[in-house]
ZAVEX-962073 format. One line per 5 residues: number of its first residue (from 1); their letters; for each residue x, y, z of C-alpha. Coordinates in steps of 0.25 Angstrom, whole numbers, padded with zeros to 4 digits. Each point is the difference from the previous one (the first is absolute). Last residue first. Layout:
<nodes>
NUM> A> X Y Z; ...
</nodes>
This chain:
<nodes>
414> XXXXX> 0340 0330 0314; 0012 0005 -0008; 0003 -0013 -0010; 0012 -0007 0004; 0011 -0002 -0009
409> XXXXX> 0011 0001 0009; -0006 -0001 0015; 0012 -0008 0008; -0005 -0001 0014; 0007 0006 0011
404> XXXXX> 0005 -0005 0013; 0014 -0006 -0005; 0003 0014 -0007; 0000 0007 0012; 0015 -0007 0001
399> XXXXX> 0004 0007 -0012; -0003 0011 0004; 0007 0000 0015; 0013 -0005 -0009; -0002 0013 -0007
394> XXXXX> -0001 0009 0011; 0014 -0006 0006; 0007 0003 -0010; -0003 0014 0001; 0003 -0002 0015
389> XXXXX> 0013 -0007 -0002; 0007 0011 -0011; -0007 0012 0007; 0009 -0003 0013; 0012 0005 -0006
384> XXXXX> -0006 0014 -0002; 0000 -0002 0017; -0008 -0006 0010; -0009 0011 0005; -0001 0005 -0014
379> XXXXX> -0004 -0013 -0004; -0012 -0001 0010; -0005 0013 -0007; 0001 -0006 -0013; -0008 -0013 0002
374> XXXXX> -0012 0010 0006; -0006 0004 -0013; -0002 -0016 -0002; -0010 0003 0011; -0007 0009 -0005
369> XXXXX> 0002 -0004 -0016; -0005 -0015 0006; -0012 0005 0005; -0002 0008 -0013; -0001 -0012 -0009
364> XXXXX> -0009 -0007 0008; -0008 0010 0005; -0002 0005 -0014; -0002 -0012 -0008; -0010 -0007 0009
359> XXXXX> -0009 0014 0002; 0000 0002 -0015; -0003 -0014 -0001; -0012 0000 0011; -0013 0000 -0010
354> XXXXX> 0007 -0007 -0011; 0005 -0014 0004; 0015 0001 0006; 0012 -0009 -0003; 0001 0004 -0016
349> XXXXX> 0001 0014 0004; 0012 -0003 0008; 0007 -0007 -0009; -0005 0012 -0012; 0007 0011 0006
344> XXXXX> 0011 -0008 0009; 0006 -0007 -0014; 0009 0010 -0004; 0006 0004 0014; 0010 -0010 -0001
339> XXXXX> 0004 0005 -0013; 0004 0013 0005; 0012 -0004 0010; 0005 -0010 -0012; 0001 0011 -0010
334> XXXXX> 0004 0009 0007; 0011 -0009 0006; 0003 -0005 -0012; 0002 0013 -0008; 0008 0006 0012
329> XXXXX> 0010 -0012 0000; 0007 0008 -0014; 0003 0011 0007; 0004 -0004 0011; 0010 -0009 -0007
324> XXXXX> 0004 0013 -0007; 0004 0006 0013; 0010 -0009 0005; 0008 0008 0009; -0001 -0011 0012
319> XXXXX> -0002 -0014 -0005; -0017 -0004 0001; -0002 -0011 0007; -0010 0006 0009; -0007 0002 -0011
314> XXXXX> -0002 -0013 -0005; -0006 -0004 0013; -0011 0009 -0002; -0002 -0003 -0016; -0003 -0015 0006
309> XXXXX> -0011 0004 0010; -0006 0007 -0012; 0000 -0013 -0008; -0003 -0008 0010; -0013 0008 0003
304> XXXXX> -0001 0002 -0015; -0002 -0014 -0004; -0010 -0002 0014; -0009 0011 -0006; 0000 -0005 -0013
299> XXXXX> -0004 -0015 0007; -0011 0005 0007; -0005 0008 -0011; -0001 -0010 -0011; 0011 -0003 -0010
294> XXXXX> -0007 0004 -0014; -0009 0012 0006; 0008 0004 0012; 0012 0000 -0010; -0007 0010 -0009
289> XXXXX> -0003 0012 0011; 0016 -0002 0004; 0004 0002 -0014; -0007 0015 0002; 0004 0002 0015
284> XXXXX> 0014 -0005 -0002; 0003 0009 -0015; -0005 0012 0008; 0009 -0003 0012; 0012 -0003 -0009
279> XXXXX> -0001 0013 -0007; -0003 0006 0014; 0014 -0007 0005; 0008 0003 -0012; -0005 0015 -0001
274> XXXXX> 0002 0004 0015; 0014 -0007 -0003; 0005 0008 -0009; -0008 0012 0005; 0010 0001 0012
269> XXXXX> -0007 -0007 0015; 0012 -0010 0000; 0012 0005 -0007; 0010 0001 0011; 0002 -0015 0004
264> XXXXX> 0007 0000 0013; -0005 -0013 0004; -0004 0003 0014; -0003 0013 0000; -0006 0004 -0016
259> XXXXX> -0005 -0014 0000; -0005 -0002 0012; -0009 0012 -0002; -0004 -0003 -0014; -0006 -0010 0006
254> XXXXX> -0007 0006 0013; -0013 0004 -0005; -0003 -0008 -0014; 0007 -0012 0007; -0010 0000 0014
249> XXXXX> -0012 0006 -0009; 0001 -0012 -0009; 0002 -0012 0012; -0011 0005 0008; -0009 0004 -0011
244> XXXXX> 0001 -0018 -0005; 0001 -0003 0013; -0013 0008 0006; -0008 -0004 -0012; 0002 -0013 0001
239> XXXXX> -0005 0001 0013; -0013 0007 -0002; -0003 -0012 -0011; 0003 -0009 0011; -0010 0006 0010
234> XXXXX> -0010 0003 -0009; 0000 -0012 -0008; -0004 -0007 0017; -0011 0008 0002; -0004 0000 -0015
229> XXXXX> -0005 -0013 0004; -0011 0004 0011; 0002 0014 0004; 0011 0008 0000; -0003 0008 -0012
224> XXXXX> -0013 0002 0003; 0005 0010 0013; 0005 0010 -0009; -0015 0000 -0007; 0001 0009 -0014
219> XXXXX> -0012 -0007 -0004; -0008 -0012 0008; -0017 -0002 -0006; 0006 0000 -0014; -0006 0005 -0011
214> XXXXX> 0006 0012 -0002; 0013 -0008 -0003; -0006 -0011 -0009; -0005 0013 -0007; 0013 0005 0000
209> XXXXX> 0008 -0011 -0006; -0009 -0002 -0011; 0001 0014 -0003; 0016 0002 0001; 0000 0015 0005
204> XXXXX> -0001 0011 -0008; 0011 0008 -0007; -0001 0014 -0009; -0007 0012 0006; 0005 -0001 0014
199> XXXXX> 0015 -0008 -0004; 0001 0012 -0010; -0002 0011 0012; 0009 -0007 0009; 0012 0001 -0009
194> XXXXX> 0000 0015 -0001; 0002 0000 0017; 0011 -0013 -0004; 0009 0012 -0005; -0001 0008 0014
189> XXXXX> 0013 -0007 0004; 0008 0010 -0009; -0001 0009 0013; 0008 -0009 0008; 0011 -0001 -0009
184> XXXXX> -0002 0016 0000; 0001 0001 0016; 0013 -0008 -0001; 0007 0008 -0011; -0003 0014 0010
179> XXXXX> 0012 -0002 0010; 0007 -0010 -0011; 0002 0012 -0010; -0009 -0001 -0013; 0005 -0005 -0013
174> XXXXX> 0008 -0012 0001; -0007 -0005 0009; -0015 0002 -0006; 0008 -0008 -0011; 0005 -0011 0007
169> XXXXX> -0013 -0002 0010; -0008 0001 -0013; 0007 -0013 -0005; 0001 -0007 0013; -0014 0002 0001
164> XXXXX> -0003 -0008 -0013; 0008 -0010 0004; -0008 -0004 0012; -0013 0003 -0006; 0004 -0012 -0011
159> XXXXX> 0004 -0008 0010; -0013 0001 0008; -0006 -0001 -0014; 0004 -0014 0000; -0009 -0004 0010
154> XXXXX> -0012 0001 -0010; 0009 -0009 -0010; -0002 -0010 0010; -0014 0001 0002; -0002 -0002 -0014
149> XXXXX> 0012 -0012 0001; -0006 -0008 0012; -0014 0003 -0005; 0001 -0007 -0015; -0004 -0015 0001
144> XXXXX> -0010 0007 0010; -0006 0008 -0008; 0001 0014 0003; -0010 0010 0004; 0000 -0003 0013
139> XXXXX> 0013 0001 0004; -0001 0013 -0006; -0007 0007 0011; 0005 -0009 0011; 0013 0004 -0004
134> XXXXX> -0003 0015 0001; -0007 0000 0012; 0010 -0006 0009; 0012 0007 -0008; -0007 0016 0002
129> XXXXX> -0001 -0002 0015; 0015 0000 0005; 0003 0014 -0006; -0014 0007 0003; 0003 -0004 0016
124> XXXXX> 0014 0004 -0002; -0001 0014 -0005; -0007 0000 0014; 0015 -0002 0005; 0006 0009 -0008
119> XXXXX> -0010 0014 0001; 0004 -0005 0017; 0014 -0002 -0001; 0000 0013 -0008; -0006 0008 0009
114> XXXXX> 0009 -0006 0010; 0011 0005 -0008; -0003 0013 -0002; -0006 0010 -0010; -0007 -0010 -0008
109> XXXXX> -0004 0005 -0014; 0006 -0012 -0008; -0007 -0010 0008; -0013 0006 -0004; 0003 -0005 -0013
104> XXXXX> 0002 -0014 0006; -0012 0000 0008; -0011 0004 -0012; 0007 -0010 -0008; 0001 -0011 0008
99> XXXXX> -0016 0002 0004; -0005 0001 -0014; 0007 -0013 -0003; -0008 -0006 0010; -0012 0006 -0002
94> XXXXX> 0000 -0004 -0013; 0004 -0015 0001; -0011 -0001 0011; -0010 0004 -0010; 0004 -0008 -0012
89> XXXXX> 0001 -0013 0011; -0014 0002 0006; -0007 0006 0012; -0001 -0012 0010; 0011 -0010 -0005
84> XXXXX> 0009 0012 -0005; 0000 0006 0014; 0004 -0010 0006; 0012 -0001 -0009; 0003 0013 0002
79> XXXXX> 0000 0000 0017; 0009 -0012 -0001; 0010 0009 -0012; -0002 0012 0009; 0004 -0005 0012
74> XXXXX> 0011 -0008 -0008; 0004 0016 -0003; 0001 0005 0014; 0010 -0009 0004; 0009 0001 -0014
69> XXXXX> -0001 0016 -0003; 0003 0000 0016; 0013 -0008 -0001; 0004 0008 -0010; 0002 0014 0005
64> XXXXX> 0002 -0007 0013; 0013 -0003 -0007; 0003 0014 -0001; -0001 0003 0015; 0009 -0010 0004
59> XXXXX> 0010 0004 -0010; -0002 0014 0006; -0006 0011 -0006; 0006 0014 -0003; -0013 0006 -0007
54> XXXXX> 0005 0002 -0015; 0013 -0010 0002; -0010 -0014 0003; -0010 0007 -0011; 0012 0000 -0010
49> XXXXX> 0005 -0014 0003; -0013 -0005 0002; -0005 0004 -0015; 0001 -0013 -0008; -0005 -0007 0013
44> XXXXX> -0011 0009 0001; -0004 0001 -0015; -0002 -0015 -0001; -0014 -0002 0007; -0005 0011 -0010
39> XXXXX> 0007 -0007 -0014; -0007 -0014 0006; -0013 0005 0002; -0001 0004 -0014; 0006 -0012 -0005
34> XXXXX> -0010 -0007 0008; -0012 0010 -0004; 0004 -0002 -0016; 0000 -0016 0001; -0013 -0001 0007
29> XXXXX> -0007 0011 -0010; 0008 -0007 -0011; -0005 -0011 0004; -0015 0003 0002; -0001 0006 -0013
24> XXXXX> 0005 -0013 -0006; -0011 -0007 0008; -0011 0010 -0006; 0006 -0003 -0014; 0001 -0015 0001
19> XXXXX> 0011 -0007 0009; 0003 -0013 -0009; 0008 0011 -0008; 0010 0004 0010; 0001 -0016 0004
14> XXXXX> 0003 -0004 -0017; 0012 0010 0001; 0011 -0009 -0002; -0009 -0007 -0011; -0004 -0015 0004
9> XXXXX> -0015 0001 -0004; -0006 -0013 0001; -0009 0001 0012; -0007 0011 -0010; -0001 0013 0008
4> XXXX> -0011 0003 0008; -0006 0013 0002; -0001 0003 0015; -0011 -0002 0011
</nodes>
């Protein structure tokens, strides 16, 4: 399936090389449609402000800006892994990507808001489905001594994305008013269009991984996932999931609220603390990928479950005016917030045989964005406050699906 590596190759970089050519193209192909994904997905919240003041919407309204994005993109990433059992991971990847770009431009064109709820929203369905099929994709290529961190460093690229957004949201900002600014964030969404063409002519599925697929008699089957033992791994692993979003899109949406409201703490959402948080959160994915290979992934997903829980209680104790504590807590809590999400990619591939893991990892990992998406919304109702217990909350449910899953480090993909 892949070139391997001598089992005594210690260099930092000995899993990139393990890949082979074909698998190398694959990651790139992974890791480029994530961060892709990620620099659309971010133009909304970099651009609210503008768009909340272009077409006079309420708060209400601009949430439902995001809540949509989320609902309708766990559609996507359980339609997505479907698709990847029945037609392939390449194929999925590029219609995926394709769909996020083709929705995200449009988004720059809509005349109202509904139009633009709508263009958002099935920008969602692209959005949610790359990850499925991109983690399967490399998850296959890479030897399992290696997959926690190959898959690791695909998850990276959502902070790379993340930043790279920031960067063009600056200048684009600088230079055009905020009633056109908006429209053009959404128009330097059709980068991932050039992208698309190179993943068609470049990167192939794993072919070991794809004959085992073609050959069995249950694909892409929603329903196989509940049979028998995986019954019970789907289940748990849905449930991991659930906290582990729960407790990320709780903080990530109403932290620096609390901060700004009930702390005081003026500097929350400045680029000094966008760059410690997604310095920390590139840092969190990659070193993330390594732990779930020397640690396991049940006990690296515990680690940062405390850990997280811990950085939460840290910032209530946070003394009014102290803005370079702020600061400086940003790196740990992206770091810790992204780490969790290291080990998903290639935990949830390990707990699936070939023909239905594009189907286990995106309903899995998608259940748990839907309703992990709702975490916020019963915040608002009990106040910035509230966002400290419920994101606390999350990753106590985490840690406690932990108890119904097996530990799968080191296992070799069917």
């Amino acid at each position: 399936m892949n070139a391997i590596a001598s089992s005594e190759d210690t260099r930092p970089f000995a899993w990139f090389r393990t890949l082979g050519s074909r698998g190398r193209r694959a990651f790139f192909g992974a890791f480029g449609g994530y961060g892709l994904d990620s620099f659309d997905y971010q133009t909304l919240p970099l651009s609210l402000a503008a768009i909340t003041a272009f077409f006079a919407l309420s708060t209400g309204e601009a949430g439902l800006l995001g809540t949509v994005t989320l609902v309708v993109s766990a559609i996507g990433g359980i339609g997505a892994g479907v698709l990847a059992d029945r037609i392939g991971r390449v194929r999925t990847l590029q219609l995926t990507i394709a769909m996020y770009t083709i929705f995200t431009v449009l988004c720059g064109f809509a005349p109202n808001f509904e139009t633009l709820l709508v263009f958002r929203g099935l920008q969602g369905l692209g959005f949610g489905g790359e990850w499925a099929a991109g983690a399967a994709l490399v998850a296959e290529y890479s030897q399992s001594r290696y997959r926690g961190r190959t898959v690791a460093f695909v998850q990276s690229a959502w902070a790379v994305g993340w930043g790279l957004s920031v960067v063009v949201y600056t200048v684009v900002f600088s230079l055009v008013g905020p009633d056109m600014a908006w429209r053009v964030m959404f128009w330097t969404g059709v980068l991932p269009a050039l992208f698309v063409l190179w993943v068609r002519r470049s990167v192939q599925d794993a072919p070991g991984a794809e004959e085992r697929r073609k050959t069995s008699k249950v694909r892409g089957s929603l329903a196989g996932i509940f049979r028998g033992d995986l019954l019970r791994t789907t289940l748990f692993a849905a449930l991991l999931a659930t906290g582990v979003q729960g407790g990320y899109y709780t903080l990530a949406t109403w932290l620096p609220s609390y901060l700004k409201t009930s702390r005081g703490l003026t500097v929350v959402g400045t680029g000094g603390y966008l760059a410690f948080l997604i310095t920390g959160a590139f840092i969190g994915y990659v070193s993330g990928g390594y732990l779930t290979d020397m640690l396991g992934r049940k006990k690296t997903f515990l680690l940062f479950s405390v850990l997280s829980a811990a950085l939460i209680i840290a910032y209530t104790q946070i003394p009014h005016g102290a803005n370079g504590l702020v600061l400086v807590l940003g790196f740990p809590l992206g770091f810790s917030m992204s780490a969790i999400f290291s080990g998903f990619g290639a935990f949830l591939a390990e707990l699936y045989p070939s023909a239905l893991r594009g189907t286990g990892q995106g309903f899995t990992y998608n259940f748990g964005r839907a309703v992990g998406a709702l975490f916020p919304a019963i915040v608002g109702f009990l106040g910035a406050g509230g966002a400290m217990v419920f994101g606390a909350v999350g990753y106590g449910i985490a840690a406690l699906a932990l108890l119904g899953l097996p530990e799968t480090n080191g296992i070799d993909l069917d």
